[in-house]
C-alpha positions in Angstrom: -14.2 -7.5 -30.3 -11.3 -10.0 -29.8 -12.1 -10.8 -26.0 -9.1 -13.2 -26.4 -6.4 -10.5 -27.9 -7.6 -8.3 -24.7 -7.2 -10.6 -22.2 -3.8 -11.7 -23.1 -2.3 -8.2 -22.9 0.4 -7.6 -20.3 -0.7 -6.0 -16.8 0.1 -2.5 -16.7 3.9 -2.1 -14.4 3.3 -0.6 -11.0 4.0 2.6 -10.3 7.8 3.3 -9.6 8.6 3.9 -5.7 9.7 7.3 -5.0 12.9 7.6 -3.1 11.7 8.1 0.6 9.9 4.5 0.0 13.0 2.0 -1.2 14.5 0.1 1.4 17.9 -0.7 2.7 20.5 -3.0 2.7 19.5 -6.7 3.7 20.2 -9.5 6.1 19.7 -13.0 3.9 21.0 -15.0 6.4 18.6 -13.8 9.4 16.0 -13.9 6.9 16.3 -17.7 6.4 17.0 -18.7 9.6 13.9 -16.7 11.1 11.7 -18.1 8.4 13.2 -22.2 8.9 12.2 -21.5 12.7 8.8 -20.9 11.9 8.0 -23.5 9.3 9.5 -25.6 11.2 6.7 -24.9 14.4 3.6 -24.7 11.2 3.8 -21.0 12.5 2.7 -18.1 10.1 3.7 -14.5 10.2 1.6 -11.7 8.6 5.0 -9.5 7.7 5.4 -12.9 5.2 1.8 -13.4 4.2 1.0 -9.3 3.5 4.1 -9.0 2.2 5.3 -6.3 4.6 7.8 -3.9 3.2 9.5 -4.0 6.4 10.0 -7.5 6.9 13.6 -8.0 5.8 14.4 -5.4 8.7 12.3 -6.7 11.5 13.5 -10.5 10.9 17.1 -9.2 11.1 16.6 -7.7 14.5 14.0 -11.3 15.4 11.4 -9.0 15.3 7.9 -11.0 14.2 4.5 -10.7 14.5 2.6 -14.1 14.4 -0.3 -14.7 12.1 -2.4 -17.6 13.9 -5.9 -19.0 12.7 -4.2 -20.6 10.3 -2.9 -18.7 6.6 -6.2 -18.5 5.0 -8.7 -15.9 5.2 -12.5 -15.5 5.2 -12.6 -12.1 3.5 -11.8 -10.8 0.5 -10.1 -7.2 1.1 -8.6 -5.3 -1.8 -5.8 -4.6 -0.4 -4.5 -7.6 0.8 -2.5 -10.4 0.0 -3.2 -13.3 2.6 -4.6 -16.2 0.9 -8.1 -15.9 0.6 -10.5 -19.2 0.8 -11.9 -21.9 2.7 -9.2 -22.2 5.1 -8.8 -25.5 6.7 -9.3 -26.9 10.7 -7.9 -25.0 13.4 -4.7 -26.4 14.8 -4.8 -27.3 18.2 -0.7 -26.7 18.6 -0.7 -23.5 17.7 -1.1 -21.5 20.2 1.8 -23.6 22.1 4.0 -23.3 19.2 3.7 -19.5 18.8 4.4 -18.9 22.8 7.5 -21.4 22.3 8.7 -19.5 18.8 8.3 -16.4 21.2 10.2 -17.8 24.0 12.8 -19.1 21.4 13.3 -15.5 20.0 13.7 -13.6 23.4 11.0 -11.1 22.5 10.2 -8.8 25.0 7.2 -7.9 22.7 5.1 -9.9 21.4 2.4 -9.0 19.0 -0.8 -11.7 17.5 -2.5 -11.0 14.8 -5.0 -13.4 13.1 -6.3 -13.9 9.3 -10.6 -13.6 9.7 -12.6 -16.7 10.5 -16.0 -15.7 10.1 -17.2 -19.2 9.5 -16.3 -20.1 13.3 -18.8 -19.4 15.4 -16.7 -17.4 17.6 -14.3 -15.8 14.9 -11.8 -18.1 16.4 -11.4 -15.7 19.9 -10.8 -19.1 22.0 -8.0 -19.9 20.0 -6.6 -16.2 20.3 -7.1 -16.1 24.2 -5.1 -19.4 23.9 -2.3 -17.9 22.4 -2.0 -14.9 24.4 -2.4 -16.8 27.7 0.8 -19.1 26.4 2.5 -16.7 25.8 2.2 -14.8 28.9 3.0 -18.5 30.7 6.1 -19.0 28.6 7.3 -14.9 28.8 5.6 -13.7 32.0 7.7 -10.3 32.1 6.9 -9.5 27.8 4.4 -7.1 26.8 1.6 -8.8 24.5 -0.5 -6.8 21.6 -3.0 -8.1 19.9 -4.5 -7.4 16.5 -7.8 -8.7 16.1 -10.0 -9.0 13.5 -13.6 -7.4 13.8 -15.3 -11.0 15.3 -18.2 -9.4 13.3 -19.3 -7.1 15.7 -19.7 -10.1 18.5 -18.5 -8.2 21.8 -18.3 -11.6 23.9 -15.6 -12.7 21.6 -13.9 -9.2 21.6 -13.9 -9.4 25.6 -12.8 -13.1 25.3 -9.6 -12.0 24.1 -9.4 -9.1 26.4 -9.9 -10.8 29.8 -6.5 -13.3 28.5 -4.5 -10.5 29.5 -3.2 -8.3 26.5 -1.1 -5.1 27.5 -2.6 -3.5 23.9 -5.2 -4.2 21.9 -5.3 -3.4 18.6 -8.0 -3.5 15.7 -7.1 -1.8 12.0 -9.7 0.5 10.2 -7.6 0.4 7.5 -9.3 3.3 5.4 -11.5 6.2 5.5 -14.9 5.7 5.7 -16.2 6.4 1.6 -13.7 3.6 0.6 -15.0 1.1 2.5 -16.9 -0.9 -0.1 -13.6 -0.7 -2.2 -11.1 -1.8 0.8 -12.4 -3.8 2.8 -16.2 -4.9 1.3 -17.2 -7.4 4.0 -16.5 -5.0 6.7 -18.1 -2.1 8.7 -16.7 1.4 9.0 -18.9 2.0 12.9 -18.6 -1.7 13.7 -14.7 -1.4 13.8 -15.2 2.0 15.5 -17.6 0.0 17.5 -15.3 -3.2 18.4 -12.7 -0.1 19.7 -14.9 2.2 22.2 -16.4 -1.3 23.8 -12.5 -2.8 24.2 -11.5 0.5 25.7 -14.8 0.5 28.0 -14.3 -3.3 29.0 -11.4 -3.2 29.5 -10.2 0.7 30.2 -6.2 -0.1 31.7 -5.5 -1.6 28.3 -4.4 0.7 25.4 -5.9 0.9 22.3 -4.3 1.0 19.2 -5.8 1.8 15.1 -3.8 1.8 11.8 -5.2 3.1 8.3 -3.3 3.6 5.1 -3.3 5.7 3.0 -2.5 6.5 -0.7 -5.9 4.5 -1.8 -7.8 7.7 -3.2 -8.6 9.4 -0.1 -8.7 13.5 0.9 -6.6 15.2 3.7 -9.7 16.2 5.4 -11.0 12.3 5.4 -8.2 11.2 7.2 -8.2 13.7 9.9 -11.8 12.9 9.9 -11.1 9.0 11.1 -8.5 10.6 13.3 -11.4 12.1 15.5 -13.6 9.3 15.2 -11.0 6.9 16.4 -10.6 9.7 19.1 -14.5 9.9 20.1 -14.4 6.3 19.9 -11.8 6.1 22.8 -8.3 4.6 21.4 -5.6 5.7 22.4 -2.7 5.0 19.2 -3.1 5.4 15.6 -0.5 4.1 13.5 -0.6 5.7 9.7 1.8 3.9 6.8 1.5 4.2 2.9 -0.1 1.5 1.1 2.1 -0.9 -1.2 0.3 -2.8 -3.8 1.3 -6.3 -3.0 0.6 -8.1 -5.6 -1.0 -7.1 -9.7 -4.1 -8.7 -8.3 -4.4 -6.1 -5.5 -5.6 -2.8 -5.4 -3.1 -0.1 -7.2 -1.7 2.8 -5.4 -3.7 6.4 -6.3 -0.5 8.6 -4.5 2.3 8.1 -3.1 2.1 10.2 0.2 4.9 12.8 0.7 6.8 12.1 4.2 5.7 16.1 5.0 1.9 14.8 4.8 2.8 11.8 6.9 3.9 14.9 9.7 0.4 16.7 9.6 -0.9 13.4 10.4 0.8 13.3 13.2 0.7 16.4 14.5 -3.2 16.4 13.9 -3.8 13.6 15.9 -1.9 14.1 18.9 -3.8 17.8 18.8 -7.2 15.8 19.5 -5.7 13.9 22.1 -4.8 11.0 21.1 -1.9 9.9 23.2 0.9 9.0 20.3 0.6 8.9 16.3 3.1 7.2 14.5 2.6 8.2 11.2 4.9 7.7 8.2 5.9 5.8 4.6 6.9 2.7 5.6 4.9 2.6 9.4 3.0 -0.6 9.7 0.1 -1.2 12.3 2.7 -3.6 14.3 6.2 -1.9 12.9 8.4 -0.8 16.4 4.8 -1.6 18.6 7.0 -1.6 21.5 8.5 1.9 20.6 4.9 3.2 20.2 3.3 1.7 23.4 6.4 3.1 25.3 5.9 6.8 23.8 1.9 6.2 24.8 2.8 5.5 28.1 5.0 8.4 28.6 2.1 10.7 28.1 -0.4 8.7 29.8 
């Protein structure tokens, strides 16, 4: 067999987007001008480094959410496109640099998300609390979310983060439980359920939040079974989108999710009692988070 021959043929083109996915017009010059702001503070976003769909929209309207912990990650998820590796030493500034980006841009929300560190012996939760706690010094009156990775399972460095002061907290299962190994291989289905019921029991006047996509292979009846166990597991929000391949090196799409689906999601959910499900295409675990935790405080 020519091994050579095989491995020189072209990848195979993506699947075309249908039209409920394709985006609108776009603001260049916001775009820039955002992203010279953050380079020049070292800062990271994760709409930049997972390629969010959504990202030429939220920068027009300085709408951000800040990757900190540096752009390299620990794991090795399928589906995403943050650079993966040995990322490099932790820097000191950051935290200070994302509350003054924050404080630059006005936000009244601010949401803090991290790439893993699981080589740190804390999963980097010091430097998180850091962050949130500058930023609630620099914008005492803004609402702060954070979305955390799994800190393997170590509640200490979940309630680290928790006792700086976060309005929401927010950890991503991502996928339904049989896809796992596929998704997201170096985590756990129960120990992100796990990380979720202890945040809501530490720390109960904070809302919990849970995104999943889907369009990776799974059934109907697997996502409304994640929706009860995020339920029995205490959270409060689940956010649903449709997974994008973001690069040929990423996982393909298996469907692309009918908006009418993306409405039984919804309505599923918010029949088990969870207090608001924002489910649809192009919703992203952090897209309109202020909306979201308003509508989840109107039913509260």
């Amino acid at each position: 067999m020519d091994l050579i021959r095989i491995s020189n043929l072209p990848d195979p083109p993506r699947a075309r987007l249908p039209e409920w996915l394709r985006s609108g017009t776009t603001d260049y010059r916001a775009l820039h001008d955002l992203k010279a702001e953050l380079r020049s503070r070292n800062l990271h976003t994760v709409c930049e480094s997972a390629r969010c769909p959504n990202i030429h929209e939220c920068f027009s309207r300085k709408a951000a959410t800040f990757m900190i912990l540096g752009n390299i990650c620990t794991r090795r998820c399928g589906f995403c496109s943050v650079p993966q590796g040995a990322p490099e030493a932790l820097d000191a500034d950051e935290p200070r640099h994302v509350a003054e980006m924050a404080a630059r841009m006005g936000l009244r929300y601010v949401v803090i998300t991290s790439v893993n560190r699981d080589e740190l012996p804390d999963g980097g939760s010091r430097h998180f609390a850091r962050a949130v706690t500058e930023v609630r010094r620099s914008l005492p009156a803004a609402r702060i979310e954070v979305l955390t990775p799994d800190f393997l399972g170590d509640t200490d460095a979940v309630a680290r983060v928790l006792d700086a002061g976060p309005d929401v907290f927010n950890h991503n299962m991502e996928t339904v439980a049989r896809l796992y190994h596929r998704v997201r291989p170096q985590a756990v289905y129960q120990r992100s359920l796990d990380v979720l019921r202890f945040a809501k029991l530490y720390r109960p006047d904070v809302l919990t939040k849970s995104g999943l996509m889907v369009g990776l292979g799974e059934s109907q009846s697997e996502v409304r079974q994640l929706l009860r166990d995020l339920r029995s597991h205490k959270t409060d929000v689940a956010t649903i989108g449709q997974y994008l391949q973001p690069t040929r090196r990423r996982l393909p799409v298996e469907e692309f999710i009918r908006p009418e689906v993306f409405d039984t999601y919804r309505e599923y959910g918010e029949s088990i009692g969870l207090r608001a499900v924002f489910s649809g295409p192009l919703v992203r675990s952090s897209y309109m988070a202020e909306q979201l935790e308003a509508t989840a405080g109107e039913v509260s």
